[in-house]
C-alpha positions as CSV (number, residue, x, y, z in Angstrom):
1,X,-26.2,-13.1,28.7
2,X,-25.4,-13.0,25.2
3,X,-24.0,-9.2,24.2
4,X,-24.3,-9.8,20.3
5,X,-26.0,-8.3,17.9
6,X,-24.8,-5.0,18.4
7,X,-27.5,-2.5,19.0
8,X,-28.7,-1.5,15.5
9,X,-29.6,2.0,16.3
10,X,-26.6,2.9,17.6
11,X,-24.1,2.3,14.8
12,X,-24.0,4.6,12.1
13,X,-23.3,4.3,8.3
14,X,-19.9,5.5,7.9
15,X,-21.6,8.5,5.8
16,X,-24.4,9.7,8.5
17,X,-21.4,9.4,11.0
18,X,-19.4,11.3,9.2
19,X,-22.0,13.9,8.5
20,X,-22.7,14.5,12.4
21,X,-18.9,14.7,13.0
22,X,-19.0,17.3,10.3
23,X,-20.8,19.5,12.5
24,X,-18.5,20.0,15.4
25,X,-15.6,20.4,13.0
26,X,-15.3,23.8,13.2
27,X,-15.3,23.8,17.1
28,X,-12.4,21.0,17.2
29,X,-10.2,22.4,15.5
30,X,-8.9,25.4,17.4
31,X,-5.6,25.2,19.8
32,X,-2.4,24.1,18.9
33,X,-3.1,19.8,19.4
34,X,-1.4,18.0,17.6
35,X,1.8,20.1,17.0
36,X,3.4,18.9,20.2
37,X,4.8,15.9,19.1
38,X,3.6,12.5,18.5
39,X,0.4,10.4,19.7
40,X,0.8,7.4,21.3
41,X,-1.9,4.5,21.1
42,X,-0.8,2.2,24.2
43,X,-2.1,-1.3,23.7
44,X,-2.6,-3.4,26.5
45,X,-1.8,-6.1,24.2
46,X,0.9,-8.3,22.4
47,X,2.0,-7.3,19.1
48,X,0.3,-9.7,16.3
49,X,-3.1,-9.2,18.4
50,X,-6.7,-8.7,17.1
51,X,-6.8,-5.1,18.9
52,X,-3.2,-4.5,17.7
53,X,-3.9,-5.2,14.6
54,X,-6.6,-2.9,14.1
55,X,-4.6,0.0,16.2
56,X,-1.9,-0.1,13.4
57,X,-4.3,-0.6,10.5
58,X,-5.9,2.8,11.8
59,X,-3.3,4.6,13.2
60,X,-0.6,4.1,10.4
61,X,-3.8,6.4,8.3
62,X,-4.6,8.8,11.3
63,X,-1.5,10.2,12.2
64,X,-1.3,12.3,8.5
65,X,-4.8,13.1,9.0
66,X,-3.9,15.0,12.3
67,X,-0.3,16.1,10.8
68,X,1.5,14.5,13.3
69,X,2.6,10.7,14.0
70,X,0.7,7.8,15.8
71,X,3.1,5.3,17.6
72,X,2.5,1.8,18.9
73,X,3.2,1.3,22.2
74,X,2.2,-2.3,23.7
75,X,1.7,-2.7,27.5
76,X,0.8,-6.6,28.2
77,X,-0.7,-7.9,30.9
78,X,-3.4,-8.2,33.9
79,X,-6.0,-8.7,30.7
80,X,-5.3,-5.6,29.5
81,X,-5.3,-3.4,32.8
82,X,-1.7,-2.3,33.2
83,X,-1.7,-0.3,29.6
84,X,-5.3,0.9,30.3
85,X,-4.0,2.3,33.8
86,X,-1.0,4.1,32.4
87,X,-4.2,6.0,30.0
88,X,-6.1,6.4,32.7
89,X,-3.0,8.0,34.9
90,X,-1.4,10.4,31.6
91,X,-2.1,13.5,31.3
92,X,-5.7,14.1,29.5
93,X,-4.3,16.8,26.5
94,X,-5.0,14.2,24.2
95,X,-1.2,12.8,23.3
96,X,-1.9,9.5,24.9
97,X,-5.0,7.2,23.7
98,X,-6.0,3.9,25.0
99,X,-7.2,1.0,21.8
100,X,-8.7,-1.5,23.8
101,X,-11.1,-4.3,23.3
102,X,-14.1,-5.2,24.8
103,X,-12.9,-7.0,27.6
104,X,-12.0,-3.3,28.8
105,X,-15.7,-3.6,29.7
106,X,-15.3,-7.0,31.3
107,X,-12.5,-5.9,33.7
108,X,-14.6,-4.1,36.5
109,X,-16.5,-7.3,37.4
110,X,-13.0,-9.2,37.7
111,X,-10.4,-6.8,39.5
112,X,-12.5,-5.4,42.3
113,X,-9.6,-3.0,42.9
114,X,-8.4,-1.9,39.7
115,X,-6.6,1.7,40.3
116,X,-8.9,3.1,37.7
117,X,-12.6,3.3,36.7
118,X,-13.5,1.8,33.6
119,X,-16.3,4.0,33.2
120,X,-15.2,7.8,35.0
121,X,-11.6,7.9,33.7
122,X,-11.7,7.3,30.4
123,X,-14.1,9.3,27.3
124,X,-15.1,7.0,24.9
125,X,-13.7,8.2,21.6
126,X,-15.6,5.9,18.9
127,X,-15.2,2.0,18.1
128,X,-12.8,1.2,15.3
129,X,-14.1,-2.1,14.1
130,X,-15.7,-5.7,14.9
131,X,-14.5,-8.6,14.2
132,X,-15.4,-11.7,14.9
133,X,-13.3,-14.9,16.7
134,X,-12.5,-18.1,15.2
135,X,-13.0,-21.3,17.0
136,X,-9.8,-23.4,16.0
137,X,-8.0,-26.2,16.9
138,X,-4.7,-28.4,15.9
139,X,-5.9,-30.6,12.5
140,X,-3.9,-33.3,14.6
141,X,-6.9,-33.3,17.4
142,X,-9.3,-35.2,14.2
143,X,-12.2,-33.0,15.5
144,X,-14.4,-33.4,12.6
145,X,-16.8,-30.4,13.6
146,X,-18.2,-28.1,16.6
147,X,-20.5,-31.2,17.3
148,X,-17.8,-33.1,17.5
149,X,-15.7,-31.3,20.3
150,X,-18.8,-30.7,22.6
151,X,-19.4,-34.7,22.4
152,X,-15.8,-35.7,23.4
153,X,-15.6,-33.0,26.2
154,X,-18.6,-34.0,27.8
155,X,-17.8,-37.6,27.7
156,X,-14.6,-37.1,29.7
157,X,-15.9,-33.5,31.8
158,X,-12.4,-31.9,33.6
159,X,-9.9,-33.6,30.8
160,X,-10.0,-30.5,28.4
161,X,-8.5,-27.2,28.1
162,X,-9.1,-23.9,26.4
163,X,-7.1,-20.8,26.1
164,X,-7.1,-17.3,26.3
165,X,-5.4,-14.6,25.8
166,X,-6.0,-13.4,28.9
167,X,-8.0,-13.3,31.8
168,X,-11.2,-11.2,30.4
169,X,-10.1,-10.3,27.3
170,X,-12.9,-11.0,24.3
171,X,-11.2,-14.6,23.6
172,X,-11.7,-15.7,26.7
173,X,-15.5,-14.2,27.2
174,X,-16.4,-16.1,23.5
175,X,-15.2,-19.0,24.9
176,X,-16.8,-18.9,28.5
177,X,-20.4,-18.0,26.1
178,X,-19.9,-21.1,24.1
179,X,-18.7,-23.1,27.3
180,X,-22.0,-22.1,28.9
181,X,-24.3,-22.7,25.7
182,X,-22.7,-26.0,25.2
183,X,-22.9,-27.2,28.9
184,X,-19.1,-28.0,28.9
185,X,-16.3,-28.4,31.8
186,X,-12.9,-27.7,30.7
187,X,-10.1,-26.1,32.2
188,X,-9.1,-22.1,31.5
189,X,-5.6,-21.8,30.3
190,X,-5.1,-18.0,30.0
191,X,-1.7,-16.6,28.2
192,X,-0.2,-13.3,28.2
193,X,-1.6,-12.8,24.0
194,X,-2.7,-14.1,20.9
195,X,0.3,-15.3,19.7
196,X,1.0,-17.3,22.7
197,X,-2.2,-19.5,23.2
198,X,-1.9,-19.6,19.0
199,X,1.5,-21.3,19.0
200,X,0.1,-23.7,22.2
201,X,-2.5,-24.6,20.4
202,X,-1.0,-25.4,16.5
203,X,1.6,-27.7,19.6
204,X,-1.8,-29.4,20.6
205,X,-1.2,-28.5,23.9
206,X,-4.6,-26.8,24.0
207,X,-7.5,-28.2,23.4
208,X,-9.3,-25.2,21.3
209,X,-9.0,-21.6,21.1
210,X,-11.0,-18.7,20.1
211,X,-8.8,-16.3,18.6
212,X,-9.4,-13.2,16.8
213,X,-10.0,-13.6,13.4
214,X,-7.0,-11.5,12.5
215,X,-4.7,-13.2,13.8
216,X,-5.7,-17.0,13.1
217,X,-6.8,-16.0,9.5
218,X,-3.1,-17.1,7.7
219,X,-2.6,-20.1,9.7
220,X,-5.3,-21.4,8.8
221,X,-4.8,-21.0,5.4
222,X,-1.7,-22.5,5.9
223,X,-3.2,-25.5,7.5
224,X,-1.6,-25.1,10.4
225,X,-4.9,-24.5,12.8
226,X,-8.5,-26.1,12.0
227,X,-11.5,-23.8,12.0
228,X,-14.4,-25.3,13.4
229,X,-16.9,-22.3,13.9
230,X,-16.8,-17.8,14.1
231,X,-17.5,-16.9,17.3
232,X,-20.3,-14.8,16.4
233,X,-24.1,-14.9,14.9
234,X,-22.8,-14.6,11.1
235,X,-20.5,-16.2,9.2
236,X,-17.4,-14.2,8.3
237,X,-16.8,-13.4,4.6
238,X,-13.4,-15.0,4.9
239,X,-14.2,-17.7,5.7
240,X,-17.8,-18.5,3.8
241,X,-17.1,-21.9,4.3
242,X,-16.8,-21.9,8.0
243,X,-20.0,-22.3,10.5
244,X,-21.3,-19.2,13.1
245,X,-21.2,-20.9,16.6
246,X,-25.1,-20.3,16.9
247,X,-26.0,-22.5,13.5
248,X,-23.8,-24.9,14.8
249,X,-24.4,-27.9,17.3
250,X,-27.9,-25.5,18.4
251,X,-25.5,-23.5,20.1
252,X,-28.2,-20.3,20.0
253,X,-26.9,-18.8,22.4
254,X,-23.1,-18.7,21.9
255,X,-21.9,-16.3,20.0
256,X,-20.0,-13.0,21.4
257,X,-18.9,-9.8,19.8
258,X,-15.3,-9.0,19.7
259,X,-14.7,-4.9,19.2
260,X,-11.6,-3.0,19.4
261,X,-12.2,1.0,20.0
262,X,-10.3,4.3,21.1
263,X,-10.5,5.7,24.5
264,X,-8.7,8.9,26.1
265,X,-8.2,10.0,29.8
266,X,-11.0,11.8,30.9
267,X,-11.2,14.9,31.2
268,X,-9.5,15.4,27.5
269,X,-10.5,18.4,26.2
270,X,-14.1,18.0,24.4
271,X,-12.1,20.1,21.1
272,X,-9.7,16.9,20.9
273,X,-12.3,14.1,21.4
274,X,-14.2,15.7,18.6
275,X,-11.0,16.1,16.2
276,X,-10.2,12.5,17.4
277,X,-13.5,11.1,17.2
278,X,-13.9,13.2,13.0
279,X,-10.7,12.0,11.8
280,X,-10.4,8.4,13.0
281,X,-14.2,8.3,11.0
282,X,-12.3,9.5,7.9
283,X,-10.2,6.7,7.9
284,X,-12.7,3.8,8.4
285,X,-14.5,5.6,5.5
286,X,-11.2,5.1,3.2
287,X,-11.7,2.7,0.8
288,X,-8.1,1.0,1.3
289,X,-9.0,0.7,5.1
290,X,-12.2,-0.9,4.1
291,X,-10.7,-3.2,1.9
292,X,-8.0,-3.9,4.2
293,X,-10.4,-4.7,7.2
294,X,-12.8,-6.9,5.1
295,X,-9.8,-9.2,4.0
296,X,-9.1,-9.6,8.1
297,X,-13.1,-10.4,8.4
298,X,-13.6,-6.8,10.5
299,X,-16.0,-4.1,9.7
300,X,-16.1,-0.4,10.1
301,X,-17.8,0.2,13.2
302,X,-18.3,4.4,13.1
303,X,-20.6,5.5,16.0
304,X,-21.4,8.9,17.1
305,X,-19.0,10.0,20.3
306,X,-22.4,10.3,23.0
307,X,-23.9,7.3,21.3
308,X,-20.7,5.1,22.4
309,X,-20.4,6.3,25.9
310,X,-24.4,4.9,26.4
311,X,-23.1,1.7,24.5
312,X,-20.2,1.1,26.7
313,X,-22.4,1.9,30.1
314,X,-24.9,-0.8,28.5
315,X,-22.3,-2.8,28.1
316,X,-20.3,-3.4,31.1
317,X,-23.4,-4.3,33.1
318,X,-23.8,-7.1,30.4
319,X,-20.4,-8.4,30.7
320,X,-20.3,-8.4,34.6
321,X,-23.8,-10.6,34.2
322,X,-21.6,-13.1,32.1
323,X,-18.6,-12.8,34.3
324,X,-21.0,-13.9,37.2
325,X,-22.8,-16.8,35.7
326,X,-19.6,-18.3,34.1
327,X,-18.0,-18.0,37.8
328,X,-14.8,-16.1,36.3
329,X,-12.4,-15.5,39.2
330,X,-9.6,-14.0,39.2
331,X,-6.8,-15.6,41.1
């Protein structure tokens, strides 16, 4: 199962998207939401993360747009399930929003008794961006390419690990594609975050990683980690330089789309989703945003609120077809 490209006819320009939101603007705005007090985007993520990245990027924009404030709140761990449940359980008047990733999707086919449902308890608000994963390693492992890495694994099979940054999340569902695509054994590692399985694997004491773009981007600027491939079908404008996984080592069938959106509690009031959904366009239609996103490798990914909810069902039956044929337990 390979989830990437992303359905083309789904995804809107950030103009047409705009323009439909423009028609239920009149109907979102009545009540009294925002004026209560702050909103607060719980991450179910470390600080320094791809999807916490984009949350801040977005919400440090948003919260003027709606007149109010957007603050941070990151809730680590069980690949992303505790913050997600603490959505799911809030109250749905709109003051509390989920930014997940798509391992949100992958979840269901992993924790057969999660206290939520993935699908019933939470509205689909609109994706924020994608943005691709970086395969990297230390510079002190001498791997000269991704043709390279696959050779050495499969000559010692069960002597290699690879991390995550947890159990499901998109980093660890880009590496289970290429893991498949490439034929390899290795042993999962999975760490509470990015920054973690980063740091373990500058140390060496991981094998390779991929990590969101976002976050790997400076280091290895710096030198400090070794790209070897993006984790998708296209090469990232960052890094012009640096391979897509499926040009590389006729690996066709390894790449993987890492997205970050916004989610409420179901049951929000349609007048909110629709504010939501209108206002968190405007921002990743603002040029600074734009500009900002492209220099992290992301892009704008603006869809129309009904349009995402059929993406998401289309996609959690993909990602529990990939959880099966990888064999991802959790333990």
């Amino acid at each position: 199962m390979n989830p990437t490209p992303l359905p083309r006819r789904r995804v809107l320009t950030l103009g047409a998207a705009l323009a439909l939101a423009g028609t239920g603007r009149a109907r979102a705005e009545g009540g009294d939401w925002p004026k209560a007090g702050p909103i607060r985007f719980v991450v179910p993520f470390t600080a320094g993360s791809g999807t916490d990245v984009i949350a801040r990027t977005v919400g440090e924009k948003l919260g003027p747009l709606l007149g109010t404030q957007v603050v941070i709140d990151n809730r680590p761990g069980a690949g992303g399930t505790l913050g997600a449940a603490q959505v799911a359980k809030a109250p749905a008047d709109g003051y509390t929003a989920l930014i997940h990733s798509s391992g949100h999707l992958v979840n269901p086919a992993l924790y057969p008794k999660l206290s939520y449902d993935t699908l019933k308890d939470f509205d689909g608000v609109t994706p924020l961006a994608s943005l691709p994963n970086v395969l990297v390693v230390s510079p002190a492992k001498g791997y000269k390419d991704v043709a390279d890495l696959v050779a050495r694994v499969k000559a010692k099979p069960d002597a290699y690990t690879y991390a995550s940054a947890g159990n499901g999340s998109a980093t660890h569902m880009n590496a289970e594609q290429f893991r498949l695509a490439a034929g390899l054994k290795a042993l999962h590692v999975p760490y509470r975050g990015t920054p973690e399985a980063l740091t373990e694997t500058i140390a060496g004491r991981i094998d390779w990683f991929f990590a969101p773009l976002v976050s790997a981007l400076q280091l290895i600027r710096d030198g400090k980690l070794q790209a070897l491939a993006v984790g998708t079908t296209a090469r990232s404008s960052v890094l012009p330089g640096v391979p897509s996984i499926t040009e590389t080592a006729g690996l066709k069938d390894a790449g993987y789309t890492f997205w970050v959106g916004l989610f409420v509690a179901a049951k929000t009031p349609r007048p909110i989703i629709e504010r939501l959904h209108d206002e968190a366009l405007k921002v990743l239609a603002l040029s600074e945003i734009r500009e900002r996103l492209d220099k992290l490798g992301a892009t704008p990914m603006p869809m129309a609120q009904p349009a995402f909810e059929k993406f998401l069902d289309d996609e959690t039956h993909a990602a529990a077809a990939l959880v099966k044929t990888a064999g991802i337990r959790i333990e």
